[in-house]
Backbone bond lengths (Angstrom), bond angles and torsions (degrees), N, CA, C in turn:
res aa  C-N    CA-C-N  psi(-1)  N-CA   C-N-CA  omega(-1)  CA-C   N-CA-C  phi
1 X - - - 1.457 - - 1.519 110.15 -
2 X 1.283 110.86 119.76 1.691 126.09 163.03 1.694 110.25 -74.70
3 X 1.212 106.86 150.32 1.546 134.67 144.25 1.311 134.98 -85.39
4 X 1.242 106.93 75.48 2.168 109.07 -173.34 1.639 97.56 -96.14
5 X 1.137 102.85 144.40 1.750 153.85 162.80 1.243 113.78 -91.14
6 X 1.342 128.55 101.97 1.575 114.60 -163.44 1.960 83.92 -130.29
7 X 1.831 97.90 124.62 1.291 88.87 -163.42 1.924 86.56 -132.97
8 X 1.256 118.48 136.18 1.434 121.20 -128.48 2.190 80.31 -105.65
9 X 1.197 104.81 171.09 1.544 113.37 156.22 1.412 144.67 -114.30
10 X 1.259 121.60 -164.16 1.457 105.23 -172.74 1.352 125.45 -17.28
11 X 1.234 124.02 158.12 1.749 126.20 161.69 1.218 109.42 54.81
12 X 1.451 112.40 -33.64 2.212 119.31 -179.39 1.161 95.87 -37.88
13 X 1.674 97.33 -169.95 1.509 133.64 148.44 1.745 108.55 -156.04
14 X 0.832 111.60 -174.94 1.408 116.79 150.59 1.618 122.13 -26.19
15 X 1.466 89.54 -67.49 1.883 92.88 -174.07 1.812 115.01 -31.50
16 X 1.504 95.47 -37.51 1.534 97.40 -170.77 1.612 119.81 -48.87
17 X 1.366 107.07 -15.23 1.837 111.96 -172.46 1.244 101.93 -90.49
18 X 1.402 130.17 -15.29 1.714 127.31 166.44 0.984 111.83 17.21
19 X 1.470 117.69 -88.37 1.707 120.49 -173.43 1.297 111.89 -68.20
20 X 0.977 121.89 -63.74 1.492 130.71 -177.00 1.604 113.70 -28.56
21 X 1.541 115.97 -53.85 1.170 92.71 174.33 1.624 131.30 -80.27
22 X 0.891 124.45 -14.45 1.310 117.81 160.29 1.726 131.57 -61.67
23 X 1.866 90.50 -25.45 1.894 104.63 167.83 1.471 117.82 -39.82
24 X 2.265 93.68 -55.83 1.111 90.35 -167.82 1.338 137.27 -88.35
25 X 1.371 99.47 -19.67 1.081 132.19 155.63 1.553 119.45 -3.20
26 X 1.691 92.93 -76.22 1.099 119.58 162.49 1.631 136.26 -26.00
27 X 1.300 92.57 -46.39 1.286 113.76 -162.72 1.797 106.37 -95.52
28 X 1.442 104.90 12.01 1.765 114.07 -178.24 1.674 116.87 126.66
29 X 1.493 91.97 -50.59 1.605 115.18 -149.73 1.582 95.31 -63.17
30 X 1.873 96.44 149.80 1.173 95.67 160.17 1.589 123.07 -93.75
31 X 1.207 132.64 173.06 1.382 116.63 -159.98 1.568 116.07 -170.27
32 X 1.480 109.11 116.32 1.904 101.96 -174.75 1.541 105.54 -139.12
33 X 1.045 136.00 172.00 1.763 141.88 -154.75 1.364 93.19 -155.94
34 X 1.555 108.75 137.13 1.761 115.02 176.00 1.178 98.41 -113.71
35 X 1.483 116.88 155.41 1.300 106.88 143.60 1.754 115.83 -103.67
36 X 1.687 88.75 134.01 1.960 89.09 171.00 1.569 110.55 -69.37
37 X 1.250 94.89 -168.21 1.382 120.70 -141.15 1.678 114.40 -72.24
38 X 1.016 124.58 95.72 1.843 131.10 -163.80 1.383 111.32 89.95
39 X 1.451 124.48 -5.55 1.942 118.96 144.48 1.091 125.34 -75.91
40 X 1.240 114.81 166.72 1.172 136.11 175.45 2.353 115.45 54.66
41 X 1.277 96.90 -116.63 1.633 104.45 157.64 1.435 121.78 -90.36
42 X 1.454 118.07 8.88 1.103 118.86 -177.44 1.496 116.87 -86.03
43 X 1.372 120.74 126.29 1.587 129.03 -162.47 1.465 129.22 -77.01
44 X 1.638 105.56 -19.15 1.566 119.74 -170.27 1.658 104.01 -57.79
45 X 1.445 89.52 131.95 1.684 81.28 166.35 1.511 121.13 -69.12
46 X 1.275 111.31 150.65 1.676 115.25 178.59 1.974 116.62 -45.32
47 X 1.428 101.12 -33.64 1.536 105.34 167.48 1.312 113.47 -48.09
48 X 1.312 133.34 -53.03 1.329 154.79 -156.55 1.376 115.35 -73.04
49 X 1.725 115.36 -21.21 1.599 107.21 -150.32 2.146 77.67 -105.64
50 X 1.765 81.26 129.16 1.503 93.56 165.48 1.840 102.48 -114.55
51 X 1.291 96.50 -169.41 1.408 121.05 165.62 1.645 117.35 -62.65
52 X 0.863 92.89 -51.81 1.836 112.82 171.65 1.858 112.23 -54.91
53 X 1.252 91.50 -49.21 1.664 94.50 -174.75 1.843 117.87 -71.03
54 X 1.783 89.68 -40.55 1.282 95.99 164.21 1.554 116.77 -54.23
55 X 1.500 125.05 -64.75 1.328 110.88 169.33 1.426 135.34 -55.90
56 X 1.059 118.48 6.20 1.209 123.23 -166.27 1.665 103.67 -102.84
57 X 1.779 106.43 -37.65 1.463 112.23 -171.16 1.663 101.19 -67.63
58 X 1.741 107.53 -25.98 1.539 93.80 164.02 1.374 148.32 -86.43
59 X 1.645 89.38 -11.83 1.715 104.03 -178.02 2.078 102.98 -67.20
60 X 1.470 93.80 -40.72 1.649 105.88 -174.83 1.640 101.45 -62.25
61 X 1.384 136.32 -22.72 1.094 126.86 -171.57 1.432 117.32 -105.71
62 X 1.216 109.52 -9.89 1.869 129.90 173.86 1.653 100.51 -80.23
63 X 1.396 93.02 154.06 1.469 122.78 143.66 1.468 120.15 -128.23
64 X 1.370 129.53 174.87 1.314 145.32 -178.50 1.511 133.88 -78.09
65 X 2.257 88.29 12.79 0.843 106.44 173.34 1.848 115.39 -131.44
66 X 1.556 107.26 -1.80 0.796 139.26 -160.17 1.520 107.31 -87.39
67 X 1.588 130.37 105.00 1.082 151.14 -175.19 1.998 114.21 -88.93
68 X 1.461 95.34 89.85 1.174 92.05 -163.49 1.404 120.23 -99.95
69 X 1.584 123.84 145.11 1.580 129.51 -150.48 1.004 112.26 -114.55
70 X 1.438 128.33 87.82 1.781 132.43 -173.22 0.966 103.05 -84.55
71 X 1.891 137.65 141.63 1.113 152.08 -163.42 1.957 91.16 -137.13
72 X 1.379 103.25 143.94 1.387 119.12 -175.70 1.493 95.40 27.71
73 X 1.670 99.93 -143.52 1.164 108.09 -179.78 1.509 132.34 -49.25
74 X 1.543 121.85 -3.70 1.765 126.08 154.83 1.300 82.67 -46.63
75 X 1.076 144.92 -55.41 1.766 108.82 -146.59 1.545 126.60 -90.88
76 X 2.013 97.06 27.81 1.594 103.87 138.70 1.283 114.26 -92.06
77 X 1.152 116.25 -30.41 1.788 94.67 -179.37 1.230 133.55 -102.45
78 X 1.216 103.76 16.73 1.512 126.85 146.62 0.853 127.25 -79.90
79 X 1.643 128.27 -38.36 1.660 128.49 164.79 1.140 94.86 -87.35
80 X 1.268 167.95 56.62 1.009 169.66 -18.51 1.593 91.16 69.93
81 X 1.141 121.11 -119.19 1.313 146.74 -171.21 1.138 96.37 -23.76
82 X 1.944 136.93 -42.28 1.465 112.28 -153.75 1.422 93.42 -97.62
83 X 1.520 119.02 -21.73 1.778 114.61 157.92 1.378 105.80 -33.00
84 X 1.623 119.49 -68.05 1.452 112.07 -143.75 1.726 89.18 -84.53
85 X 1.142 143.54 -56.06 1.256 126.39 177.21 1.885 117.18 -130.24
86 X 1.495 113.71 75.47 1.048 112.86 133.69 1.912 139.56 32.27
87 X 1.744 88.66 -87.39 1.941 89.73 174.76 1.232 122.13 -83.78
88 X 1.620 108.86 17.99 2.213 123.45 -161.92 1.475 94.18 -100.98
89 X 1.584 116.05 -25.01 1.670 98.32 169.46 1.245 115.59 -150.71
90 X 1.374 131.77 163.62 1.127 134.91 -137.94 1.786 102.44 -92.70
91 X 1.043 123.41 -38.82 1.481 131.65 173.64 1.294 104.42 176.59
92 X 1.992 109.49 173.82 1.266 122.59 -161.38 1.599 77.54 -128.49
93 X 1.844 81.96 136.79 1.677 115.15 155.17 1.824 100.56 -109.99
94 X 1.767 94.77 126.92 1.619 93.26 175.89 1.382 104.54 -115.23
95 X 1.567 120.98 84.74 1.883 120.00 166.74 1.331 113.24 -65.34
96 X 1.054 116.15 105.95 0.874 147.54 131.10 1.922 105.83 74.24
97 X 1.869 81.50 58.36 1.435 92.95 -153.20 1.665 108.20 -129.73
98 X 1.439 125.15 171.85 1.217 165.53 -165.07 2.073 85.16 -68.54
99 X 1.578 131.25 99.47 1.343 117.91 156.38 1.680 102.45 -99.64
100 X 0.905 119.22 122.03 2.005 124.35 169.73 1.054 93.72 -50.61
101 X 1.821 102.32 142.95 1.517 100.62 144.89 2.066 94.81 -109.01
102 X 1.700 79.85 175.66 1.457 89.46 -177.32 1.505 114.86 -35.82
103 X 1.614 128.06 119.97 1.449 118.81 160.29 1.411 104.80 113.52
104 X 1.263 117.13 -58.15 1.191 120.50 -148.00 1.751 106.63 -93.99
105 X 1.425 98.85 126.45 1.850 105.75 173.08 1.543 106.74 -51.98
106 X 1.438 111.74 169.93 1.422 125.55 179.69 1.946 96.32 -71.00
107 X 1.506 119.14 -45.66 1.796 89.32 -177.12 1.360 113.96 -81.46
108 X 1.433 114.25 31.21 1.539 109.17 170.15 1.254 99.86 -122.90
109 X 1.220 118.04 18.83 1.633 126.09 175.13 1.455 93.86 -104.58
110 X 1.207 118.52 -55.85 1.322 128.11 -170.70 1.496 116.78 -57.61
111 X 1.170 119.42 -47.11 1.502 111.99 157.81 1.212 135.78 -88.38
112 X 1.190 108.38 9.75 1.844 119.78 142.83 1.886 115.52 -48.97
113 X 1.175 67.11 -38.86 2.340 80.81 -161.22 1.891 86.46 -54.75
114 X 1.801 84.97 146.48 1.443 109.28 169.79 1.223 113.24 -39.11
115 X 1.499 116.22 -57.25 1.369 118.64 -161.92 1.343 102.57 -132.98
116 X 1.699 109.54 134.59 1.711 115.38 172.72 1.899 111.23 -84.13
117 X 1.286 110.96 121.13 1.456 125.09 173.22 1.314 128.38 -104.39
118 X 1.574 107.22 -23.97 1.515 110.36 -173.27 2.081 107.25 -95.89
119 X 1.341 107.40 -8.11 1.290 90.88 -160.89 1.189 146.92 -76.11
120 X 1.612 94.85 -1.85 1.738 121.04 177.24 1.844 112.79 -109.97
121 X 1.511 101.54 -11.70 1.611 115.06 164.16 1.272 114.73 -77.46
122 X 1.173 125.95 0.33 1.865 128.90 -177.11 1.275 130.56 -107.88
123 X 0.924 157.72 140.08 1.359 155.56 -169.23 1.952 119.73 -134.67
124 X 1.188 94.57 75.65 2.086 94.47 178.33 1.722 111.35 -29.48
125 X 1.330 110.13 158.12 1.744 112.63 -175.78 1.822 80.79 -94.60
126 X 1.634 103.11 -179.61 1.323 103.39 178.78 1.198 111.38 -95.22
127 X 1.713 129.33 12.07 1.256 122.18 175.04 1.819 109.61 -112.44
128 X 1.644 110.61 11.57 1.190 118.71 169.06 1.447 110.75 61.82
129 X 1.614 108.13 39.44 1.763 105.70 -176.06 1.561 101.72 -120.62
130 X 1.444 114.63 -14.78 1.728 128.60 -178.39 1.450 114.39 -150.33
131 X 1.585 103.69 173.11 1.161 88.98 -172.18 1.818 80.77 -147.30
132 X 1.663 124.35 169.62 0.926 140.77 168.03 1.441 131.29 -101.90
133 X 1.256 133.75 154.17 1.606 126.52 151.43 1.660 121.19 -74.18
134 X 1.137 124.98 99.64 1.805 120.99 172.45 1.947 89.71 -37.97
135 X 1.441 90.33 135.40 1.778 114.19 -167.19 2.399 72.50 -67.62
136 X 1.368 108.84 -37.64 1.965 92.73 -149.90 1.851 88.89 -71.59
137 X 1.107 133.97 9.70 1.117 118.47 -158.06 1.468 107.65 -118.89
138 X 1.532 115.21 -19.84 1.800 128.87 -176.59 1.184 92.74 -43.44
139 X 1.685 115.90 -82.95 1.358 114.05 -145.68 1.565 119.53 -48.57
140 X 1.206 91.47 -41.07 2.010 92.76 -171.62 1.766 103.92 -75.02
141 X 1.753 116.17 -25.41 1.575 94.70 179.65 1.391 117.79 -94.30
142 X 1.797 104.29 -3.47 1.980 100.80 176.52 0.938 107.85 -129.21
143 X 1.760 131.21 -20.44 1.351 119.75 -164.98 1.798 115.76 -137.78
144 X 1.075 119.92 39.81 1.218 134.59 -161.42 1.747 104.16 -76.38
145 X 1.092 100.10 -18.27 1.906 111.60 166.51 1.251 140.64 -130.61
146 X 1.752 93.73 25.24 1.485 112.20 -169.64 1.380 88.62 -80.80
147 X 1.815 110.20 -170.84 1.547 100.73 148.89 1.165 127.37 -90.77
148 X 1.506 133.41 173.97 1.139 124.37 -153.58 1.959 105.70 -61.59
149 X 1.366 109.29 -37.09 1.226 101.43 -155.85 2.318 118.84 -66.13
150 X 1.937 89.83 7.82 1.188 70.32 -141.02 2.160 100.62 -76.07
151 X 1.490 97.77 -17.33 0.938 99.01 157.78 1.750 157.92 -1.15
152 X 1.805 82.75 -77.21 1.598 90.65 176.10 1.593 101.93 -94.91
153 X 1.607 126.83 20.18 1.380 129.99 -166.32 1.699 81.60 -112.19
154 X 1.078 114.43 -37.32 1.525 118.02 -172.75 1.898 105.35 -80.90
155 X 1.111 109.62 -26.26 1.419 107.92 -146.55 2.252 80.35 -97.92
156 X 1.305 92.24 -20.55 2.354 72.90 173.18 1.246 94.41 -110.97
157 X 1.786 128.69 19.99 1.955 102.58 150.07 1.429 103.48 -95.29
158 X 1.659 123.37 -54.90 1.445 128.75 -168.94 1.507 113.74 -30.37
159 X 1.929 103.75 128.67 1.136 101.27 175.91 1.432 97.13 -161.56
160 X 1.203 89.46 162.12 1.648 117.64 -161.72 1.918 104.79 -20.76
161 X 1.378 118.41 169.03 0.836 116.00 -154.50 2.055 104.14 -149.08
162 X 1.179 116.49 100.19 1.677 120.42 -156.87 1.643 97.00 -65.81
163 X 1.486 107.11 114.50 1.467 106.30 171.06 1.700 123.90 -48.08
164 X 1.859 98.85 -54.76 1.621 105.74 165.17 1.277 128.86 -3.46
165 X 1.512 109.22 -77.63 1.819 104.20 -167.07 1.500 94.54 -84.91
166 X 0.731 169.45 -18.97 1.228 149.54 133.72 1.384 113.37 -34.50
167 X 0.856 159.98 -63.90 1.579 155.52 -166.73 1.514 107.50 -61.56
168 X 1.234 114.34 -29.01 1.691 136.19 -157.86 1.545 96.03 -74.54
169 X 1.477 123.11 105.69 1.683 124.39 -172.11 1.624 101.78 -58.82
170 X 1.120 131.28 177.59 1.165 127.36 -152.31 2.215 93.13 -159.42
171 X 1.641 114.95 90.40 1.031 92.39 173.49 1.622 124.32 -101.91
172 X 1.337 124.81 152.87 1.376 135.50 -157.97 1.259 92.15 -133.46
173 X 1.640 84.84 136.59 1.642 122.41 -176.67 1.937 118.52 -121.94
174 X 1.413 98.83 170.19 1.582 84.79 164.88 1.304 133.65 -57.89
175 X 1.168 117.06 -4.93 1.581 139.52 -174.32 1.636 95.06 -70.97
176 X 1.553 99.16 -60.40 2.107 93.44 177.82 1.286 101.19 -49.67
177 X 1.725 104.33 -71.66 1.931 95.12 -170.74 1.176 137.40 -22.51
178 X 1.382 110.71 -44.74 1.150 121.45 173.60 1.738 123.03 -50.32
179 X 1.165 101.18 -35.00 1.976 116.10 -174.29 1.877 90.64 -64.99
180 X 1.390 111.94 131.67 1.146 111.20 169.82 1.564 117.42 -79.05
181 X 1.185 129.34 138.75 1.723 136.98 -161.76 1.277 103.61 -128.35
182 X 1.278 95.64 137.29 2.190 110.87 159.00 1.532 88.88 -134.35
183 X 1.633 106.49 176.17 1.616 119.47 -161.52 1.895 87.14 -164.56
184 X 1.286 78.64 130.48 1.799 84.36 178.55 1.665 104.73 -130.63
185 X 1.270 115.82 117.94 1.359 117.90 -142.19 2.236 98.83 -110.37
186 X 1.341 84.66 126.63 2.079 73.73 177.23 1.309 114.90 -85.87
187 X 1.100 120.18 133.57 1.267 116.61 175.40 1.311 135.31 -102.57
188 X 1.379 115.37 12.28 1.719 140.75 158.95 1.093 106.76 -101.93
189 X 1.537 132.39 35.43 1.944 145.01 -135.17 2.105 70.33 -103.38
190 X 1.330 106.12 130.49 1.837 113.13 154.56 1.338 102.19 -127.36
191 X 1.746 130.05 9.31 1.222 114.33 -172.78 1.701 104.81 -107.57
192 X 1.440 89.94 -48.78 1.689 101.38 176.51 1.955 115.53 -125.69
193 X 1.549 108.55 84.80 1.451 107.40 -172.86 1.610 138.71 -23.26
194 X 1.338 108.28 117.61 1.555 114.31 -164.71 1.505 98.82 -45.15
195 X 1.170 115.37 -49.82 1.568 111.65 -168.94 1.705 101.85 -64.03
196 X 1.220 134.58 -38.83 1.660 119.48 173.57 1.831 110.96 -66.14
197 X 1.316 117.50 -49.13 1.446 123.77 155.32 1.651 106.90 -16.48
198 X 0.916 113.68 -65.37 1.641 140.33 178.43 1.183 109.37 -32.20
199 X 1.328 127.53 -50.97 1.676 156.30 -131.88 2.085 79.23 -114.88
200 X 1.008 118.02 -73.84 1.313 124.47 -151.71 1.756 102.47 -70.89
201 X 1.583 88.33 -26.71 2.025 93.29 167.31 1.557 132.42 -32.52
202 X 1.194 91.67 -49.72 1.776 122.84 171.48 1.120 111.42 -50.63
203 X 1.590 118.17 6.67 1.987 108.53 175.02 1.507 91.92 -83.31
204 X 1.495 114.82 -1.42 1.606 94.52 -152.90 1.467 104.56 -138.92
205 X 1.057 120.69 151.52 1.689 105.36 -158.10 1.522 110.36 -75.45
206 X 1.618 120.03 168.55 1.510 98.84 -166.12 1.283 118.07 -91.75
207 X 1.330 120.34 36.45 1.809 123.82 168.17 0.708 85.97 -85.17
208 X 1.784 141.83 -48.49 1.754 140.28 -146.42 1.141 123.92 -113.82
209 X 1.673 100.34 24.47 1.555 108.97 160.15 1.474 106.39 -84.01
210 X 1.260 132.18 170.08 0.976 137.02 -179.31 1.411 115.54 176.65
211 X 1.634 101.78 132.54 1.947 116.49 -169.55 1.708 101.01 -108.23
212 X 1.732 104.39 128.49 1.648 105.52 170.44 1.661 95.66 -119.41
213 X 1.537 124.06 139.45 1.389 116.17 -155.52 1.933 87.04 -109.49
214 X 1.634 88.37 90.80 1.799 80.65 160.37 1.722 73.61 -145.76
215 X 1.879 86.77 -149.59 1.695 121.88 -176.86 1.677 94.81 -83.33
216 X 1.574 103.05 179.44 1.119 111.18 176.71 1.473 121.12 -65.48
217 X 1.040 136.55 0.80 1.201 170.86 172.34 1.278 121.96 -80.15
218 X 1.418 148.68 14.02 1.498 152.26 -157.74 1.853 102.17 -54.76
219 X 1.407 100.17 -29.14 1.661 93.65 -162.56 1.444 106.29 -78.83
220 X 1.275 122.91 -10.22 1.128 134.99 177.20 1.471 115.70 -78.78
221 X 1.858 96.53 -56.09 1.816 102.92 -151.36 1.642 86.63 -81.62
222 X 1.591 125.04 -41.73 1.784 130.32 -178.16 1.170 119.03 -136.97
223 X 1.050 100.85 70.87 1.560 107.94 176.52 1.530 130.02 -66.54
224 X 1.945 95.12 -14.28 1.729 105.65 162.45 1.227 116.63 -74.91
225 X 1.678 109.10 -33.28 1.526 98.97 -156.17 2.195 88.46 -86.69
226 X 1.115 103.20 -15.81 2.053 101.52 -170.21 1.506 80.53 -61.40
227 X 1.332 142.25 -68.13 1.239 156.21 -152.27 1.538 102.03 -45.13
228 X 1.523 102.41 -59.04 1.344 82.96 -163.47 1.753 100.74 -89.93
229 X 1.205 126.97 23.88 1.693 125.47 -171.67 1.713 82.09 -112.34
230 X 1.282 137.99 -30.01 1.236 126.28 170.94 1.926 115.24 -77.27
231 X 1.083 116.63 -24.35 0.934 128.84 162.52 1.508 127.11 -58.38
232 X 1.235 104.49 -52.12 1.560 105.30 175.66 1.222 106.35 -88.35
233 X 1.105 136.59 6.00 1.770 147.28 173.86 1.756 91.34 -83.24
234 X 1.110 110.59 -67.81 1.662 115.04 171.28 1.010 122.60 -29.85
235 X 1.299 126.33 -59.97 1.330 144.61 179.59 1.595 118.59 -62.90
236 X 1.507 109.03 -23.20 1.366 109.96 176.60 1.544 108.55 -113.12
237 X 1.243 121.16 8.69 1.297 122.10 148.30 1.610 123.56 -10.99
238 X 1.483 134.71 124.58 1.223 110.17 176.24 1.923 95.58 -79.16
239 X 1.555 101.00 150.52 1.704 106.18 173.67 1.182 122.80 -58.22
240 X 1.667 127.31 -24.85 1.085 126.55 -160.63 1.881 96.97 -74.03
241 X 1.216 117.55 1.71 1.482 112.80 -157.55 1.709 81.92 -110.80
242 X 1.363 148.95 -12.78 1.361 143.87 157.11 1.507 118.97 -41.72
């Protein structure tokens, strides 16, 4: 039995692991989902949520045994966390997600990528502190192979999304290296391109890369088959990280 951390992205919350946790559930593991900082039930105002807080809502929810699963942009504040402490969790799963390089914030990651997808799906607030998903634009950039319902299930949690920790550069030390990594890459990806996915794979050695063929969305469209590809990711853990 594993310990997963399932820590959701943009606009998410929690709700987004629905299926998933019961997959793994299934399969032994124990298993819990936060929401960061101004998602989901979380109260902070959007002013408030930094980079720091984001990592922090995960360091408080880890242990040192605790294998934690960043989705899109989660996987700054997950490398986040193994920057600032390293021996607090057991390794990083990056779905289909955001790896830093030294320095650089997640939207300077984002316009690195080959190809821009999100930039006509977004909408700034008028005080320039968040930004939204246009409701006509979800399905085709996250859920284009979910089932139908997941949509309007997605479309009354999604909410605003704090530009801040995202902008906030992010520097990495041997302290990250050290965190053992796998990367499970989508390859029906319209939010963040499989082929840049590809590029960011390389945090993790190449037994523990790994391709699941939906949307950016796996927990939605296969949440059996994520289950058991997180599962056997677990299992091949090197021990020294127990």
């Amino acid at each position: 039995m594993a310990d997963y951390l399932l820590v959701h992205g943009s606009c998410h919350g929690a709700w987004c692991w629905r299926d998933l946790i019961p997959a793994l559930e299934s399969l032994g593991h124990n298993v819990r989902a936060i929401d960061l900082p101004s998602h989901g039930s979380d109260p902070t105002p959007i002013a408030d949520v930094t980079l720091d807080s984001c990592r922090d809502a995960v360091l408080s929810a880890s242990t040192p045994e605790t294998i934690v699963v960043g989705h899109s942009w989660g996987g700054y504040p997950v490398s986040a966390a193994a920057e600032a402490a390293p021996d607090a969790i057991r390794a990083l799963i990056y779905l289909a997600a955001y790896v830093p390089r030294d320095g650089l914030s997640m939207v300077e990651m984002r316009k690195l990528s080959p190809r821009q997808t999100i930039h006509d799906a977004v909408e700034k607030s008028s005080d320039g502190l968040s930004y939204t998903v246009k409701p006509s634009k979800v399905h085709d950039l996250f859920y284009h192979d979910c089932p139908p319902e997941t949509v309007p299930y997605a479309l009354a949690r999604m909410c605003p999304q704090a530009i801040a920790p995202q902008d906030t550069p992010l520097p990495v030390t041997e302290k990250f290296d050290k965190v053992s990594k796998a990367y499970i890459r989508t390859t029906d990806d319209r939010t963040i391109p499989t082929e840049y996915q590809e590029q960011m794979s390389h945090c993790a050695p190449e037994g523990m890369r790994h391709t699941i063929s939906t949307s950016h969305s796996p927990f939605f469209a296969q949440p059996k088959k994520l289950a058991e590809l997180l599962d056997t990711i677990g299992n091949t853990l090197p021990t020294s990280q127990i």
